[in-house]
GULUM-290355 format. One record per residue: residue number from 1; residue in three letters; x, y, z of N, C-alpha, C, O in turn. Coordinates in nm, 2 decimals. Layout:
BEGIN
{NUM, 'Ala', {X, Y, Z}, {X, Y, Z}, {X, Y, Z}, {X, Y, Z}}
...
***
This chain:
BEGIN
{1, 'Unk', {-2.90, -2.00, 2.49}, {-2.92, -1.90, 2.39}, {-2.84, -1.77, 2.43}, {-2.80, -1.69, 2.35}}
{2, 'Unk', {-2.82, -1.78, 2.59}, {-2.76, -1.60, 2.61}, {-2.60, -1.65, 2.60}, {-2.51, -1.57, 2.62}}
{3, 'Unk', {-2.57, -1.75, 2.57}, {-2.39, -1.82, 2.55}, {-2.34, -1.77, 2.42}, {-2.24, -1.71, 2.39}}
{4, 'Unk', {-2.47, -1.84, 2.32}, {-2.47, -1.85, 2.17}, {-2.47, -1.69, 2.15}, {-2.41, -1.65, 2.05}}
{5, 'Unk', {-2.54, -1.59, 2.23}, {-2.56, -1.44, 2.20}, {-2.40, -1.37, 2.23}, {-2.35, -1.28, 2.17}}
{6, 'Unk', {-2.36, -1.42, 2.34}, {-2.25, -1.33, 2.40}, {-2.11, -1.44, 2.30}, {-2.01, -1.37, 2.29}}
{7, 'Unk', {-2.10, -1.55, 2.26}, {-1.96, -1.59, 2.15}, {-2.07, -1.49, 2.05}, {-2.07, -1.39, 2.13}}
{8, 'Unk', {-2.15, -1.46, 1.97}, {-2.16, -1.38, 1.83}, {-2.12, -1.30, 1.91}, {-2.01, -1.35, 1.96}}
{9, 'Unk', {-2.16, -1.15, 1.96}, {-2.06, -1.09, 2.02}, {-1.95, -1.11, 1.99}, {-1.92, -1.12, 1.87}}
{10, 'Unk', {-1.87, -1.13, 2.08}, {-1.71, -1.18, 2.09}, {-1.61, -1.20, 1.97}, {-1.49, -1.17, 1.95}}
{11, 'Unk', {-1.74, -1.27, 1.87}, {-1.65, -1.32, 1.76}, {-1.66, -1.23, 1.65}, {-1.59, -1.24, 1.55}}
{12, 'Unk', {-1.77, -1.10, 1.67}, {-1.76, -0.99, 1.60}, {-1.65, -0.93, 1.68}, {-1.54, -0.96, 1.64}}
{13, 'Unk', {-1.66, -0.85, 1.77}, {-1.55, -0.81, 1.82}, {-1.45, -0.85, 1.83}, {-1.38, -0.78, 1.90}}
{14, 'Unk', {-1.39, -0.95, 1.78}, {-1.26, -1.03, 1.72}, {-1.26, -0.96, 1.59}, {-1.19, -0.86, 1.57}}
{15, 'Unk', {-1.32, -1.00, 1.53}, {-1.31, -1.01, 1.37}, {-1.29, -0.84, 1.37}, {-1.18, -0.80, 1.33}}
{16, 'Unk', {-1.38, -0.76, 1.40}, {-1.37, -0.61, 1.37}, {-1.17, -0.57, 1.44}, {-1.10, -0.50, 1.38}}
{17, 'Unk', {-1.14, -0.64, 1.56}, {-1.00, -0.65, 1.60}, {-0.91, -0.62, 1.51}, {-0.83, -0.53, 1.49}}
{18, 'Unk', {-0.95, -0.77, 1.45}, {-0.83, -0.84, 1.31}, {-0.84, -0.73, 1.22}, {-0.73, -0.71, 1.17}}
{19, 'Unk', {-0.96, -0.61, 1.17}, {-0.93, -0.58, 1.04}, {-0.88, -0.47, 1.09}, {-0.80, -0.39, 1.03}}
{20, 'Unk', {-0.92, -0.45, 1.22}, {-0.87, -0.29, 1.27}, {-0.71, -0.28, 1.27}, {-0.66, -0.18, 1.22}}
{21, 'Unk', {-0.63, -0.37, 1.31}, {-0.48, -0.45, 1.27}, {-0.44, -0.44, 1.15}, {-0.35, -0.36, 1.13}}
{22, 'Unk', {-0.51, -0.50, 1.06}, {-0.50, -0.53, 0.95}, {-0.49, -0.39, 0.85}, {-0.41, -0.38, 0.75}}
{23, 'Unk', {-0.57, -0.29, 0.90}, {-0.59, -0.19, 0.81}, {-0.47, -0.08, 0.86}, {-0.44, 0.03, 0.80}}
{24, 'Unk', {-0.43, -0.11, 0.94}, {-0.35, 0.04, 1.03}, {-0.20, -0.07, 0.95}, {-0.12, 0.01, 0.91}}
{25, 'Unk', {-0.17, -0.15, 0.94}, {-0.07, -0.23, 0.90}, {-0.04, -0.17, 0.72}, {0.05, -0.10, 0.67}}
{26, 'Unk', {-0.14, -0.23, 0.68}, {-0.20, -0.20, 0.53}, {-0.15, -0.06, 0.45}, {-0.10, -0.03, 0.34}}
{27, 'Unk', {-0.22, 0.04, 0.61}, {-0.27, 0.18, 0.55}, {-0.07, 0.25, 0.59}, {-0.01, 0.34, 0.53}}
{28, 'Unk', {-0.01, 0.19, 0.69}, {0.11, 0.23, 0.71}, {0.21, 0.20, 0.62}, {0.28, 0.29, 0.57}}
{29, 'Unk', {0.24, 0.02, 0.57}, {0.31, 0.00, 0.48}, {0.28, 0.02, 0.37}, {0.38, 0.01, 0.30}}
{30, 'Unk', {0.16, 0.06, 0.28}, {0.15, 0.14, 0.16}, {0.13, 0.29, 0.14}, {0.11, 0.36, 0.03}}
{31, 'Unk', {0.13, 0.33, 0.28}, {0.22, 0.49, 0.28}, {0.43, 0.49, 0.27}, {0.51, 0.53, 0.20}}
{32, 'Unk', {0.42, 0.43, 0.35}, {0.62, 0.41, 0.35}, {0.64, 0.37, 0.26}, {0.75, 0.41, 0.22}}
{33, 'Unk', {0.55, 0.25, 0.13}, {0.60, 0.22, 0.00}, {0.65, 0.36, -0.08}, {0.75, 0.40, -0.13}}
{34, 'Unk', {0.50, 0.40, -0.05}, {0.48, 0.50, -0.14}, {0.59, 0.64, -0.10}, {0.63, 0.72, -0.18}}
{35, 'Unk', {0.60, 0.64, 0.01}, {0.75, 0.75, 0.08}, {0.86, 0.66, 0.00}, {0.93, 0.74, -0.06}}
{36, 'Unk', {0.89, 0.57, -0.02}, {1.06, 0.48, -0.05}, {1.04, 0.51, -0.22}, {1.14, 0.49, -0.28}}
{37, 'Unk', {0.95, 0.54, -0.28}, {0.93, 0.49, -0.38}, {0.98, 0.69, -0.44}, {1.05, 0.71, -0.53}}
{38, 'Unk', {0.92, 0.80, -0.35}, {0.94, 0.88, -0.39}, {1.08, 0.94, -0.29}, {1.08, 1.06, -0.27}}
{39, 'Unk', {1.16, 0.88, -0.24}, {1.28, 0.89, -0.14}, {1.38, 0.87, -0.31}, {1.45, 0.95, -0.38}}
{40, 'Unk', {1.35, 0.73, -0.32}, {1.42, 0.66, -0.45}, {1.45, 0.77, -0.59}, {1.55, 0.78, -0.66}}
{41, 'Unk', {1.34, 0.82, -0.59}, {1.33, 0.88, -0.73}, {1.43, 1.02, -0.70}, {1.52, 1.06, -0.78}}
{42, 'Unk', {1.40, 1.07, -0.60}, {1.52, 1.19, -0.55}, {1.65, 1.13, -0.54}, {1.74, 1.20, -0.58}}
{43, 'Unk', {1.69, 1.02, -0.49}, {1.82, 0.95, -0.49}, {1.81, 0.94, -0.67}, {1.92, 0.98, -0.71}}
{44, 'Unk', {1.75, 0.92, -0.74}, {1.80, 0.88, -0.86}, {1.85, 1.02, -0.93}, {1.94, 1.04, -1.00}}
{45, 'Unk', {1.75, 1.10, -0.88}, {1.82, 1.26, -0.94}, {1.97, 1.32, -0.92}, {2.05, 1.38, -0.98}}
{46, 'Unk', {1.95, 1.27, -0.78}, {2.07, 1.35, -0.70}, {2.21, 1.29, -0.74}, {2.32, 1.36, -0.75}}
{47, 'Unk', {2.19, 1.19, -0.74}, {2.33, 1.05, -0.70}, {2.27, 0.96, -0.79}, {2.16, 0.96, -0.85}}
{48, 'Unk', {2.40, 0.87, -0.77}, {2.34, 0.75, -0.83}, {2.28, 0.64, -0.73}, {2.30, 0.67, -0.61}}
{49, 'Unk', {2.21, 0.51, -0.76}, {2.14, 0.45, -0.65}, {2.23, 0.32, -0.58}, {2.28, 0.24, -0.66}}
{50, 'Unk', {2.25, 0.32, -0.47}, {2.38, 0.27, -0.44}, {2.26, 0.12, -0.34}, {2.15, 0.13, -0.30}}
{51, 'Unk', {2.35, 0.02, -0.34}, {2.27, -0.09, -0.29}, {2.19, -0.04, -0.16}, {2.07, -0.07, -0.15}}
{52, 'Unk', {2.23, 0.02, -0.08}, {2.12, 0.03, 0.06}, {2.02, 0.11, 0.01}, {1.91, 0.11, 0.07}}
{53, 'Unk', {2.05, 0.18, -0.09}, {1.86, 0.24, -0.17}, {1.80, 0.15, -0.22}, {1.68, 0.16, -0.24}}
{54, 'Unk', {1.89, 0.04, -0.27}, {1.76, -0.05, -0.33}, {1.68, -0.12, -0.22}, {1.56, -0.15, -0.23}}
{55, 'Unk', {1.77, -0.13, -0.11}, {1.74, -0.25, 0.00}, {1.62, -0.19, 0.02}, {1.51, -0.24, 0.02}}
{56, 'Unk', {1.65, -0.09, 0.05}, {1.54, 0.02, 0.15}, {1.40, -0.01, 0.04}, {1.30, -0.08, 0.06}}
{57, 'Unk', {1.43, 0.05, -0.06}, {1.29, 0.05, -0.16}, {1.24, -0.12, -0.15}, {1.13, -0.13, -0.12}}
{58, 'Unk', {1.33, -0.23, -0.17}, {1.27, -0.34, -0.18}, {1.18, -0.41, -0.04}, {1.07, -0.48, -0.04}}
{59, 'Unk', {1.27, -0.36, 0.08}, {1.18, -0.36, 0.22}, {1.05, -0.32, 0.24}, {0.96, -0.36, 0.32}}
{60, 'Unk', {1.05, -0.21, 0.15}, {0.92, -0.12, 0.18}, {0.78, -0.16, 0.09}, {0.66, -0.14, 0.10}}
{61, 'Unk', {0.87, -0.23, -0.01}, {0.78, -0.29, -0.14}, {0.75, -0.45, -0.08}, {0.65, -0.50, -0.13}}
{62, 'Unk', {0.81, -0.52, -0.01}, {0.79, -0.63, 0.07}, {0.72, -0.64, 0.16}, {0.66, -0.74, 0.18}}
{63, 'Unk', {0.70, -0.55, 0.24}, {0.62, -0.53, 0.39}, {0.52, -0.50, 0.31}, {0.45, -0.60, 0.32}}
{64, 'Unk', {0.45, -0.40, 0.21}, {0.32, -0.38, 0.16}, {0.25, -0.48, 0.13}, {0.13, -0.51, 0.16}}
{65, 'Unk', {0.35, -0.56, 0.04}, {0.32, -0.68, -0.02}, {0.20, -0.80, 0.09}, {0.09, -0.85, 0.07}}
{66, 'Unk', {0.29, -0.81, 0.19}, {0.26, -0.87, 0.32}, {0.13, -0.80, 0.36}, {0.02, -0.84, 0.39}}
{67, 'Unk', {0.18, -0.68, 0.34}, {0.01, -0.67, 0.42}, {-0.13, -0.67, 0.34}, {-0.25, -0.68, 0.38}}
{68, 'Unk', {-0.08, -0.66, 0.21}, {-0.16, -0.63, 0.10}, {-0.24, -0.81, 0.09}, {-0.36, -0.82, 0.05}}
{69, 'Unk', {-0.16, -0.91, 0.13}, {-0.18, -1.04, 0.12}, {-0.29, -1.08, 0.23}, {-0.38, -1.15, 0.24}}
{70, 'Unk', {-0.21, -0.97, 0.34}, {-0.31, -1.05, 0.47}, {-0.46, -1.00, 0.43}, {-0.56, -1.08, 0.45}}
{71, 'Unk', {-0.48, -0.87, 0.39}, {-0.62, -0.79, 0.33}, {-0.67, -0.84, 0.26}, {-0.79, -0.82, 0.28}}
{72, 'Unk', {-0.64, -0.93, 0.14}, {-0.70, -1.03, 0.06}, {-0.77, -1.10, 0.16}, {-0.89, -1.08, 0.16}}
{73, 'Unk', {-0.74, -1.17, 0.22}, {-0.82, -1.31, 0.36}, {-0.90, -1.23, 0.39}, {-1.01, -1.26, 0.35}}
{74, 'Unk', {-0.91, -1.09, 0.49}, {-0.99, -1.00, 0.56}, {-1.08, -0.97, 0.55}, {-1.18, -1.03, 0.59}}
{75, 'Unk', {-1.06, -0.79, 0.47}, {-1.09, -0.74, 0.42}, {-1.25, -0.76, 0.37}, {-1.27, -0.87, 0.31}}
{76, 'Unk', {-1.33, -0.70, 0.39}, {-1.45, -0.72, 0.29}, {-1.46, -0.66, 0.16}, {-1.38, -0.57, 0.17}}
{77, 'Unk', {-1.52, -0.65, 0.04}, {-1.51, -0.65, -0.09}, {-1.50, -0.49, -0.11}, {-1.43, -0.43, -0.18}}
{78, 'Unk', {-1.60, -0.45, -0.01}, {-1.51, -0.27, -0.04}, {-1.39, -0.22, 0.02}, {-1.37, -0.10, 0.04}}
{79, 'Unk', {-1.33, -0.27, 0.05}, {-1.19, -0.24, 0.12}, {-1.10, -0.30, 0.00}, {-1.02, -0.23, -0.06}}
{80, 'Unk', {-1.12, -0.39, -0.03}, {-1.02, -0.48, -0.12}, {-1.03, -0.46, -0.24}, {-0.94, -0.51, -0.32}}
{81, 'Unk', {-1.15, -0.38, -0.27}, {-1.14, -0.30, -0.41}, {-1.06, -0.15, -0.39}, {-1.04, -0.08, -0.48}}
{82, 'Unk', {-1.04, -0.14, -0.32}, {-1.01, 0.01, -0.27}, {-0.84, -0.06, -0.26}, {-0.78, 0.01, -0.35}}
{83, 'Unk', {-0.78, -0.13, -0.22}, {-0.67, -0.15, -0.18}, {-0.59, -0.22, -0.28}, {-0.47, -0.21, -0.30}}
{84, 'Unk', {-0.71, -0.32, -0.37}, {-0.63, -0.31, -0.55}, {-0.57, -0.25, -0.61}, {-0.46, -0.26, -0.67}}
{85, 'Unk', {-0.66, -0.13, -0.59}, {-0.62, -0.03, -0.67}, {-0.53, 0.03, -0.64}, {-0.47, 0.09, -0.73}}
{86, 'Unk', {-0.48, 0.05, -0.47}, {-0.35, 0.10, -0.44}, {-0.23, 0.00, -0.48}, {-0.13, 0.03, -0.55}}
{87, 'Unk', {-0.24, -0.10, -0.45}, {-0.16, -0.23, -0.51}, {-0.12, -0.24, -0.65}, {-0.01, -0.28, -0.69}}
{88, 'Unk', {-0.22, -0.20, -0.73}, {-0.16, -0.21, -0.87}, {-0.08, -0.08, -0.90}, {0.03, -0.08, -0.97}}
{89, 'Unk', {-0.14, 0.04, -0.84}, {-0.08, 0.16, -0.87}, {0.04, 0.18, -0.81}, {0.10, 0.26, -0.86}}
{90, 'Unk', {0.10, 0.13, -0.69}, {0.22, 0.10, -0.66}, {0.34, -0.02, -0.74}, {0.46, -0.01, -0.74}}
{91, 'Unk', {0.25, -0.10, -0.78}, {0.33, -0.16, -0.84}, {0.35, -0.12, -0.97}, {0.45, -0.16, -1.03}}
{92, 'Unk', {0.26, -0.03, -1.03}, {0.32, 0.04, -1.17}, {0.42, 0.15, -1.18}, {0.51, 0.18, -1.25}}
{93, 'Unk', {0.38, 0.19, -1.07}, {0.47, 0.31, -1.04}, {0.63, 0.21, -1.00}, {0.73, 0.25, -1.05}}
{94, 'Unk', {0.64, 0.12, -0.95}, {0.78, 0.06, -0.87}, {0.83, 0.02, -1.01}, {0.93, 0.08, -1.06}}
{95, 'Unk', {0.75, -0.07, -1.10}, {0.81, -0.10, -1.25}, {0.88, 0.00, -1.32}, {1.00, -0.02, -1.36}}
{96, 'Unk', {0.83, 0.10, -1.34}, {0.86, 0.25, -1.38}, {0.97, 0.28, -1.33}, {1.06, 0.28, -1.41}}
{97, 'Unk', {1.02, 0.31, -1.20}, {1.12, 0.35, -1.15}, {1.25, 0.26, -1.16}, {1.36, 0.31, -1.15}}
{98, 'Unk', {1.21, 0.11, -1.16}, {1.32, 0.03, -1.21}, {1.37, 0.06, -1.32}, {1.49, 0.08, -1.34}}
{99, 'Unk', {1.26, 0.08, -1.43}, {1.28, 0.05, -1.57}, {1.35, 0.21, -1.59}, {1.43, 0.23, -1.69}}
{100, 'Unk', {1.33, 0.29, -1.51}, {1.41, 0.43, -1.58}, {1.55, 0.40, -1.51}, {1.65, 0.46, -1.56}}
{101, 'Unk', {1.56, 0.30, -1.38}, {1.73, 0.32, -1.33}, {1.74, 0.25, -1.41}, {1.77, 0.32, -1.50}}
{102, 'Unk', {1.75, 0.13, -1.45}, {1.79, 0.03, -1.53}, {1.84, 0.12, -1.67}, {1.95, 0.12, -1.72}}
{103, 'Unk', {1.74, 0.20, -1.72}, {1.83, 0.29, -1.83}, {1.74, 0.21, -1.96}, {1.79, 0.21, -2.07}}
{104, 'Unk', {1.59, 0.14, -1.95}, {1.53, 0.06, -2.01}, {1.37, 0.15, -1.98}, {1.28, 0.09, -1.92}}
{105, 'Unk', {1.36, 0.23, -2.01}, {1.19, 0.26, -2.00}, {1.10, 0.26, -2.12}, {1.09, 0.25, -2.25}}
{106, 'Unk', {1.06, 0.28, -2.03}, {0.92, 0.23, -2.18}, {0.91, 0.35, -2.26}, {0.97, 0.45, -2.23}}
{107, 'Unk', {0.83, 0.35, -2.38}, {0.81, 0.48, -2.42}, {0.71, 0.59, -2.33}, {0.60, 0.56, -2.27}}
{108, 'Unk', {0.78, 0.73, -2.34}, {0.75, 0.79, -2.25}, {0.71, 0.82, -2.09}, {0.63, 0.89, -2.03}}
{109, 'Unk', {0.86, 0.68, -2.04}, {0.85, 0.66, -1.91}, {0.99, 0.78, -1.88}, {1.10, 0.79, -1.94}}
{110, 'Unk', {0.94, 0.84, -1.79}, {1.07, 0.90, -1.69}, {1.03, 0.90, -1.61}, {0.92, 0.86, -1.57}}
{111, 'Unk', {1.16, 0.98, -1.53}, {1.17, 1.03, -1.35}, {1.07, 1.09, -1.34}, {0.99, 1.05, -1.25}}
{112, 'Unk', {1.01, 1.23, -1.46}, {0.90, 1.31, -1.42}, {0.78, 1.17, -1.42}, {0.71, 1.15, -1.32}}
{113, 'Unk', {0.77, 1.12, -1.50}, {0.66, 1.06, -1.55}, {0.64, 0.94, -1.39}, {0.55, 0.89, -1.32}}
{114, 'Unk', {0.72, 0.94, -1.38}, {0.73, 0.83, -1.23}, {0.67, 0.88, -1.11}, {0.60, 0.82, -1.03}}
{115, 'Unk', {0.74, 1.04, -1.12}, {0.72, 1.12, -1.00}, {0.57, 1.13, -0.97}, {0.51, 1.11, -0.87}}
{116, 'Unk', {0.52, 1.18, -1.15}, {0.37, 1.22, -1.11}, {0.25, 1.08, -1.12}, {0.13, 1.09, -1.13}}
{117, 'Unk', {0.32, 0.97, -1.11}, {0.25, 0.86, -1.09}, {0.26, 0.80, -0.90}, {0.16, 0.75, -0.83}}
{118, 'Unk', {0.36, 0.82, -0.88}, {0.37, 0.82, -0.74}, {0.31, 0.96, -0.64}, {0.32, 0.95, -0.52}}
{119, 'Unk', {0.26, 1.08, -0.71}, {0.22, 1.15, -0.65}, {0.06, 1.14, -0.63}, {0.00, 1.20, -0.54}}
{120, 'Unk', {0.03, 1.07, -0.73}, {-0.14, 1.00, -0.76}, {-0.17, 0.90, -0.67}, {-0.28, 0.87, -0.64}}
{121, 'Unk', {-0.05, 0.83, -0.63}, {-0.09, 0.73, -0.51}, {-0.14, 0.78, -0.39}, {-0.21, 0.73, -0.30}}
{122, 'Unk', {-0.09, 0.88, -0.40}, {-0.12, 0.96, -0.21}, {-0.28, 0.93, -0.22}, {-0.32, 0.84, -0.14}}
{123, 'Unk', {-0.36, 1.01, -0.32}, {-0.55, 1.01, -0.32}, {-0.60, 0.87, -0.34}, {-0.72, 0.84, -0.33}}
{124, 'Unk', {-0.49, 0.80, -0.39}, {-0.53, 0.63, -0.38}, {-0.57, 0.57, -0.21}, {-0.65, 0.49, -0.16}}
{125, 'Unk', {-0.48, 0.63, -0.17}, {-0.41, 0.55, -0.05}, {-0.53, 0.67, 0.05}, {-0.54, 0.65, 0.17}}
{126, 'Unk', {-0.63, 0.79, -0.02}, {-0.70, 0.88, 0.15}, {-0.82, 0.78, 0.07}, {-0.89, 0.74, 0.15}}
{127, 'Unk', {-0.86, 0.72, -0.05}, {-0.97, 0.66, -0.04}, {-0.99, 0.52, -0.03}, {-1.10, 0.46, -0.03}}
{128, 'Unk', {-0.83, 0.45, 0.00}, {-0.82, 0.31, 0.09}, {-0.92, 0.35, 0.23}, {-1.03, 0.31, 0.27}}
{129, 'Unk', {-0.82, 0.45, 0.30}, {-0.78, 0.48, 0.41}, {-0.96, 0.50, 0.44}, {-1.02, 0.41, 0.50}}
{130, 'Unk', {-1.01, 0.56, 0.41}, {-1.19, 0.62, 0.39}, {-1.29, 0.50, 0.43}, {-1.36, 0.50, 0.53}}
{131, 'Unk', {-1.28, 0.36, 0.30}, {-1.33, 0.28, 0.29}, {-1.29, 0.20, 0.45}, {-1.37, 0.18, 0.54}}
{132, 'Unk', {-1.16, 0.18, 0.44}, {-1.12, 0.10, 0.57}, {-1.23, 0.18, 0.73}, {-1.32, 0.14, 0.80}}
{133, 'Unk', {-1.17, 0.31, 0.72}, {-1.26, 0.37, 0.82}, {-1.39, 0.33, 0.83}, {-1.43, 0.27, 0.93}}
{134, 'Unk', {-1.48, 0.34, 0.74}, {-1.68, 0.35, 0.72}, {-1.63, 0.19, 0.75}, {-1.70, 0.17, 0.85}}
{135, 'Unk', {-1.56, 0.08, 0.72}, {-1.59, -0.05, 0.75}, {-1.56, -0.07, 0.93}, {-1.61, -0.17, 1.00}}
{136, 'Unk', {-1.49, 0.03, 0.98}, {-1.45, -0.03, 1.13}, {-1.60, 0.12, 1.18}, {-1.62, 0.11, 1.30}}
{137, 'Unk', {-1.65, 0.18, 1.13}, {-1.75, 0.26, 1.20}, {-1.67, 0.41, 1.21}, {-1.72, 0.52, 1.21}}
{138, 'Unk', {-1.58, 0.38, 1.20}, {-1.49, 0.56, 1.24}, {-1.59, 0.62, 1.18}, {-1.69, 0.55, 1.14}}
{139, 'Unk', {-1.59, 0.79, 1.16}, {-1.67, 0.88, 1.16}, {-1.56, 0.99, 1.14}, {-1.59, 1.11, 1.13}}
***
């Protein structure tokens, strides 16, 4: 019985490990999306966007991806509602920003209209960041 007591243990403190990992991964690559995403939009003002801006933006939108995938498996259902929502809103905002370089936006898409969709991500990303915390115990 004190074997079976100390693996529960263990395998909680594993598992609390993995999300603690998981969330500092999560909560880092959908902050840098969200930095590449408003890096990009100033390169589109400034200049034109030359291949190592796309690379850069597509790296940053790849690594999220990745972590956004591993949080799916993890994650428990308040985290993963919290982190949808950063996910979808990053990916509307990345659509957006293609669709205005491309010179193809939708009606009443622009740079501003991009800008202040990527500026809305930040309060996405403190009430990921919130949920992830209350699930590992932070305070």
């Amino acid at each position: 019985m004190e074997i079976e007591l100390v693996r529960d243990h263990e395998e909680v403190r594993e598992n609390r490990s993995l999300r603690r990992t998981c969330y500092v991964e999560l909560n880092r690559d959908s902050r840098q999306f969200t930095t590449a995403l408003n890096r990009h939009l100033h390169v589109m003002r400034e200049r034109g966007v030359e291949d190592s801006d796309s690379d850069a933006l597509e790296e940053a939108k790849n690594a999220h991806r990745d972590r956004y995938s591993e949080a799916q498996m993890i994650a428990p259902e308040e985290v993963l509602v919290r982190a949808s929502v950063v996910n979808q809103a990053l990916s509307k905002v990345y659509g957006q920003v293609k669709r205005v370089e491309r010179g193809a936006p939708e009606p009443d898409e622009t740079l501003e209209t991009a800008a202040q969709a990527q500026y809305e991500v930040w309060e996405l990303l403190r009430a990921m960041r919130t949920a992830m915390r209350h699930d590992l115990g932070v305070t």
